[in-house]
N, C-alpha and C positions, 0 to 999 in steps of 0.2 A: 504494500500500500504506500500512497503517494500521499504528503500536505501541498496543496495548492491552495492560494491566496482567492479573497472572495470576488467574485465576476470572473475567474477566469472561467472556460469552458473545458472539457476532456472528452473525446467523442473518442470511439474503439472504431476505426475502418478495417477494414479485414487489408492482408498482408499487401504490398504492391508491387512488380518486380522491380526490383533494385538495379539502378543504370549502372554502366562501365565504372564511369568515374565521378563523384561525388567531392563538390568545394566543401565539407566538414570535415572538420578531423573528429575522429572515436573518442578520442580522450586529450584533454589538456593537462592533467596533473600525472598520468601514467599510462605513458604510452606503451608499454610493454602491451597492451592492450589493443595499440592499432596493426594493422594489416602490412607488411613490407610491400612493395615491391614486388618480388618474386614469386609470393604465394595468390593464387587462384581461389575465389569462393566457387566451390563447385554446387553448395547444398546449403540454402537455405532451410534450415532444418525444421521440424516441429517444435512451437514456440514453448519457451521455458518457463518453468512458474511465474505467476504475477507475482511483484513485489508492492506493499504496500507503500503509499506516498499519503501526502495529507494534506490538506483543506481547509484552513482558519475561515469558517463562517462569521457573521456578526454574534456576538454575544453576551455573554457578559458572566466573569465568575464568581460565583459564590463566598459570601466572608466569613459566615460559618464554621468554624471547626469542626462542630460534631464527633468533639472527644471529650469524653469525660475524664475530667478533672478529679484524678484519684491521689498523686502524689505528683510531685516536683521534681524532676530529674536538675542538681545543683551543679555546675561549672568545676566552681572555685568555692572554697572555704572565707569567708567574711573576716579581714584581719584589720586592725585599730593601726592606725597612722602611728609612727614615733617620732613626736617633733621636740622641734629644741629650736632658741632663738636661735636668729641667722641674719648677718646686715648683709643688706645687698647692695652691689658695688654699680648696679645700673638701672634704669625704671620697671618694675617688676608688676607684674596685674596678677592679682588673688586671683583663685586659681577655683575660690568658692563662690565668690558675688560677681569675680571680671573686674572690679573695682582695682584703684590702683592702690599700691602701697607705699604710706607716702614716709616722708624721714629723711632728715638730712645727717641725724649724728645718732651714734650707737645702734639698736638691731631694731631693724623697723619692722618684724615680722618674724614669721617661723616657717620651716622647712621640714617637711620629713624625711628623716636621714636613708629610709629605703627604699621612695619612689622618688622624692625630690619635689614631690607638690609644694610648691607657696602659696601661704593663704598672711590674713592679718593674724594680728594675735585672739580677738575675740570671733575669729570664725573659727579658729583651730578648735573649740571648744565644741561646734556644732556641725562638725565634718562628719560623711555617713563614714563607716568602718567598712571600707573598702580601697583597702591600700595594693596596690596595682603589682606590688616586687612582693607576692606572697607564692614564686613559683607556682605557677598556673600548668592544672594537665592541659595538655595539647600535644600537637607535636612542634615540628623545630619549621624557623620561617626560610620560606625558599625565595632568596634574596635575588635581585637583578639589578644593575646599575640602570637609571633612569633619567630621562630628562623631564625635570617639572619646569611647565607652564605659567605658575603662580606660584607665591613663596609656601614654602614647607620647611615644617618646622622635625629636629631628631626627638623621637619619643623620651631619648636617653638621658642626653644631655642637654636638651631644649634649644639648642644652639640652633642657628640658620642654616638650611642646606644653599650653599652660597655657590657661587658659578656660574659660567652663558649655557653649559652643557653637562649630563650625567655627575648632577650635583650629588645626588647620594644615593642607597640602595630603597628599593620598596619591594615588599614582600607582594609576590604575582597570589598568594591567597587570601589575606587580610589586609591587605596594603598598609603594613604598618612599616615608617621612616625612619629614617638615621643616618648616621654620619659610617663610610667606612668604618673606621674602627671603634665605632660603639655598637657595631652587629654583635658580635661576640659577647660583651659584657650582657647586650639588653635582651640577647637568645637564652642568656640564663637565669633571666627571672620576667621573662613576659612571654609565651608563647604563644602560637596559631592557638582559634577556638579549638574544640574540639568538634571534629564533623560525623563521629560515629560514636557506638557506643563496644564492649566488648559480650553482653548479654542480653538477653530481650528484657524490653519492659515495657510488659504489654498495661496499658492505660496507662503510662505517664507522659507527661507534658514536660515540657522544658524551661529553665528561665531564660531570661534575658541574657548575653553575651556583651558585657560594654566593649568596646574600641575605644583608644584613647587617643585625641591627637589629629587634626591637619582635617578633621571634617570643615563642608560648608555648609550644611543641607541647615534649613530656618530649624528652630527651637520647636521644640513642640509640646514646650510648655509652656514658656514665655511668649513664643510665637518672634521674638527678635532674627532678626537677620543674619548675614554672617559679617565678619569684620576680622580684621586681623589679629585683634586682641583677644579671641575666641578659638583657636587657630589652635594651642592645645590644651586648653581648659574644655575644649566640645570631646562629646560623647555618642559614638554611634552603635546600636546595637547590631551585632554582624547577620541576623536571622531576619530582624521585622524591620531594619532601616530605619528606625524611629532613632532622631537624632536631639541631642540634651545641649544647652551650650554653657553647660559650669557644675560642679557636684551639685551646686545649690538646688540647680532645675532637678540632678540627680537623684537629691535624694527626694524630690516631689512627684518626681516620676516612680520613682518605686513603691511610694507610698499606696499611689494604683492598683499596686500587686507586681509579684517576681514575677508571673507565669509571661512567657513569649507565643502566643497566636500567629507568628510569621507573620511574613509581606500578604495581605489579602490579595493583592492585584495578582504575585506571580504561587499564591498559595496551592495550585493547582497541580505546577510539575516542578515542585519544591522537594526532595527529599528531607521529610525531619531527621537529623543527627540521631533520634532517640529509635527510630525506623530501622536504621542501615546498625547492623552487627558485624563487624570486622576482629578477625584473631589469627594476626599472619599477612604476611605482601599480596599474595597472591588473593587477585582480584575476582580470581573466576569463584573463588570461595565465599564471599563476601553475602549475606543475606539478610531479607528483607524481610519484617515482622512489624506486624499492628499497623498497616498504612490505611488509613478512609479508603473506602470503595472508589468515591468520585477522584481522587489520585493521580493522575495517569506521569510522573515523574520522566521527565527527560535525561539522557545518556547523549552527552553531545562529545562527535567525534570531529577534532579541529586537526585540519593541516596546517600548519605554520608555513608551509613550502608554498601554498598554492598562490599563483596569483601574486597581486602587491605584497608579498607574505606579511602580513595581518593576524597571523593567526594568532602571536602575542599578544597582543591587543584584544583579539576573541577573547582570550583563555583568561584574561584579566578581567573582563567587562560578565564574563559566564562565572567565573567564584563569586562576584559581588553581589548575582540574582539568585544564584545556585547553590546546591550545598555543591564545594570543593570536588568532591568525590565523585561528583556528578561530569564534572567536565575532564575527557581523555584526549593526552597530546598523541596523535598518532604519529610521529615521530620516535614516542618510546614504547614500543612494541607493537602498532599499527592496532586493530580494531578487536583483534581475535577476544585479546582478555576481556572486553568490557561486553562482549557480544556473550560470551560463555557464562559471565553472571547473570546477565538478561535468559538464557536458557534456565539456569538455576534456579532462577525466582519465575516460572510461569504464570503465578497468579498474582503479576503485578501487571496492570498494562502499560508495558512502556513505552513509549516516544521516542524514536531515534534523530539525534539532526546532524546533515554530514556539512560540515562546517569547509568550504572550499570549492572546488570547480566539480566539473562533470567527473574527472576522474575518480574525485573522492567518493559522491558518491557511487560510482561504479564497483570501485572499490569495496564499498562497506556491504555490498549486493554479491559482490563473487566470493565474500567471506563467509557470508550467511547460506551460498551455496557448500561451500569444502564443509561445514561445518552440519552440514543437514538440516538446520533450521525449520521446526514442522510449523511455528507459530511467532510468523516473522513482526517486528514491531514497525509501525507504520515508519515510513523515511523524509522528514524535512531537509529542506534544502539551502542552508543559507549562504550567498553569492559570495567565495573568497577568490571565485579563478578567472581567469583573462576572459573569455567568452561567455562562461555562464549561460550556455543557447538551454540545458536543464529547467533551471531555475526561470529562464525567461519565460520557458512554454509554459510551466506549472503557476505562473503570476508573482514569486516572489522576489520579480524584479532585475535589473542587468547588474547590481551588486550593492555592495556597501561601503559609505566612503568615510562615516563618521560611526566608529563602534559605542562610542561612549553614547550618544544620543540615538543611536537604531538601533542595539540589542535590546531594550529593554521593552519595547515597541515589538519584535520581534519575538521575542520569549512569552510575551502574552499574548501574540496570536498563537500560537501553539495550544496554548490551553483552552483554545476554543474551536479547537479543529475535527474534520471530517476528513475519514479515509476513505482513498480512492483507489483503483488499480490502474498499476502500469504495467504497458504488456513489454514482454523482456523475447528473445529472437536467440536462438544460438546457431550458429553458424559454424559449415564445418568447410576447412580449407584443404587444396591436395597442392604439393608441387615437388616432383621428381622422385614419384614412391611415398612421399611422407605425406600424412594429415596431419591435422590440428582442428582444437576445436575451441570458437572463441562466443562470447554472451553480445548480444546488441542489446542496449537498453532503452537507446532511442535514435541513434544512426550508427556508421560506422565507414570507413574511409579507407583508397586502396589507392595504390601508385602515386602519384606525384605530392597529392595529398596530406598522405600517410607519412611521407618522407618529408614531409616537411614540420611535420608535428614530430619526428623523429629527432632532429635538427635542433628544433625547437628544448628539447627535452634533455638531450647530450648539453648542449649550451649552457642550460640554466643549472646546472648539474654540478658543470667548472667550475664557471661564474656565477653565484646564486648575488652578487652584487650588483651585477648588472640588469637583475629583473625584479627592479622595486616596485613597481607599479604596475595596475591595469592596462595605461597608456604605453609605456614605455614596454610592455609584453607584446603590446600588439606593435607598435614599430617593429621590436622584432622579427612577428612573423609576416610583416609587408617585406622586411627584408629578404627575409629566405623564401617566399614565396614567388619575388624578382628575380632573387638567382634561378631557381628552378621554373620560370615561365621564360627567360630569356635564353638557357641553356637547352638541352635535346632531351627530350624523356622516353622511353619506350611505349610503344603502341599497343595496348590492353585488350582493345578491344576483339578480336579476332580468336584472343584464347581464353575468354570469358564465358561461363555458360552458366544460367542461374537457375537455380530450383526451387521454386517457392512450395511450399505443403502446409495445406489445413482441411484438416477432416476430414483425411484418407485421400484424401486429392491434392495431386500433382498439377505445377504448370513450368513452363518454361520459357 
């Protein structure tokens, strides 16, 4: 099954004969897939299973949890600040009202010696007991050097990440900031939430996850804006997005209740942490207990190769909507693992999106074949590859050019979608004694074509620098496509013979 975006159409024609030579290439991300030159389709074969695809209708999801609230699945242990005066040598904002701390001789305030919060002297007194350096379980943060666009501030040492370029690192899971070398101190007492749990627990809920540090998102208690002086005094929770801008708001916001209901808008194909049971690497193991019926969790498979490679960007902008766990780099060990747990959990419905060009997902389609797949999860399609003729037919568009503002647009059409089929063609080839036999998902390309998407493929392989873009991909292939219409190619057509069959009939 296919996701297709709403108005588009999807009609089944019965099969057509397929011409000599065909201006698409089969695949943009892996071409292992297209046709050389020298091999002949002799047999269009009988068509292959349909694979589901999908179709975001209008809708609208549900805010409802529809969990009963039996116990509190807790994070972190609730530890008391340890302060002592402290002067400060430069203008300093409490850290509990935002207010400034003012003083020109002796200690204008207080400091906790094991998170480093500054507050006044008489807010010290009314701080909630939630000191941030109480080694937090999680796991360890998976650091990238970064270029920020707006100032950001180190979680650690509160310092400015200063520079024109890859001012400091940010964690691609929680996005939490620093300086070079206060990764290491701030990994050993602040770590990622936690995204799983290691047993079931069936009827519990989860708290709240605070994030500390460099959010902008308004108050949503006080309803105030952002501003710079808010910068790391704000608090974002990692589950529901609901963001605080001072402990102050903190501790009003809790006063509500610990319990976290997740993001309602993407509550839909949200894995809860308290859901997913993990015990060991291996992902194919990994299982899924107490999820709501209405459910249907996403497994999004990202190429970072395809296309403007984007996929970094994907995989950053899918942690921040998504549980972690939920988004796989297929660069580290391509799709099989995250498909094999999906096999493991049958009675979860899930949602696959292959995050890159056609090849991807073709790709994620001839996996789900080796693997025998009896109950395939529908397939979305989100635009990371040079053409995207996929994605264009299905409506979700000729690509993506802004991930921070289109995933999340994105990810909630999914949760309002309708499966579709798509018809799939396997194709069997002969040349000089030997066959082969290859899947059509929605065209496929031979001769001069084929060789140019070949071309295409070797190049960007070398030089993955040289193919930053959509635009600059397809300069590319104007280029190789010039060499090869200006140069001699071999004539196809005389030793081509096509076999189409459906429903016991043959044609030619």
């Amino acid at each position: 099954y296919i996701f297709t975006l709403e108005g588009s159409t999807l009609s089944k024609a019965p099969p057509r004969p397929v011409r000599p030579l065909m201006s698409h290439s089969t695949d943009h991300d892996n071409p292992s897939a297209n046709i050389p030159e020298h091999q002949v389709p002799t047999d269009l074969g009988s068509p292959r299973p349909e694979r589901p695809v999908v179709k975001p209708p209008s809708g609208s999801i549900s805010s409802s949890s529809g969990l009963e609230e039996v116990s509190v699945k807790r994070w972190r242990t609730p530890a008391s600040h340890n302060f002592s005066e402290h002067r400060f040598n430069k203008p300093t904002t409490c850290e509990f009202c935002t207010s400034m701390i003012l003083g020109v001789f002796g200690k204008q305030g207080m400091k906790c010696t094991e998170c480093s919060v500054s507050v006044h002297n008489e807010c010290s007194a009314i701080m909630p007991h939630d000191c941030f350096s109480t080694g937090d379980p999680g796991t360890s943060h998976n650091y990238v050097l970064t270029n920020f666009s707006s100032p950001a501030f180190c979680l650690f040492c509160k310092g400015l990440l200063a520079g024109l370029s890859r001012q400091g690192l940010q964690c691609t899971l929680c996005a939490t900031c620093c300086h070079v070398e206060c990764a290491g101190p701030l990994d050993s007492v602040f770590k990622c939430p936690p995204c799983s749990v290691t047993e079931a627990l069936p009827n519990v809920s989860f708290e709240h996850n605070w994030l500390k540090g460099n959010w902008k998102a308004g108050c949503c208690v006080c309803g105030s804006g952002t501003s710079s002086k808010t910068y790391m005094s704000a608090f974002k929770c990692f589950w529901c997005q609901d963001a605080v801008c001072s402990y102050k708001c903190l501790a009003s916001r809790q006063e509500v209740g610990p319990i976290c209901s997740g993001n309602d808008r993407f509550r839909k194909v949200v894995l809860p942490p308290t859901c997913l049971i993990i015990n060991g690497d291996d992902c194919a193991n990994w299982k899924v207990e107490g999820l709501e019926k209405d459910v249907t969790p996403i497994i999004a498979f990202v190429n970072p190769k395809a296309g403007g490679q984007m996929g970094e960007q994907i995989i950053r902008g899918l942690n921040a909507l998504l549980n972690p766990r939920q988004v796989f780099n297929l660069s580290k060990g391509g799709p099989e693992p995250a498909l094999k747990m999906m096999m493991n959990n049958p009675h979860v419905n899930w949602i696959a999106v292959a995050c890159g060009g056609d090849g991807t997902a073709a790709w994620v389609f001839s996996v789900q074949d080796k693997l025998g797949m009896k109950k395939c999860p529908p397939l979305a399609h989100c635009p990371l590859g040079t053409g995207n003729d996929l994605s264009r037919s299905l409506g979700w568009g000729p690509g993506i050019s802004n991930p921070r503002t289109e995933m999340p647009e994105f990810i909630y059409s999914m949760g309002r979608g309708q499966a579709h089929l798509l018809d799939r063609w396997e194709i069997k080839l002969s040349s000089e004694g030997k066959s082969e036999t290859k899947v059509m998902n929605n065209y496929f390309s031979i001769g001069v074509d084929a060789k140019i998407a070949l071309q295409f493929h070797k190049t960007r392989n070398e030089s993955p620098q040289l193919f930053s873009s959509q635009t600059l991909n397809k300069m590319w292939y104007a280029k190789f496509g010039t060499d090869n219409m200006i140069g001699s190619g071999p004539v196809l057509t005389p030793y081509i013979q096509l076999e189409v069959r459906k429903s016991g009939k043959s044609r030619i």
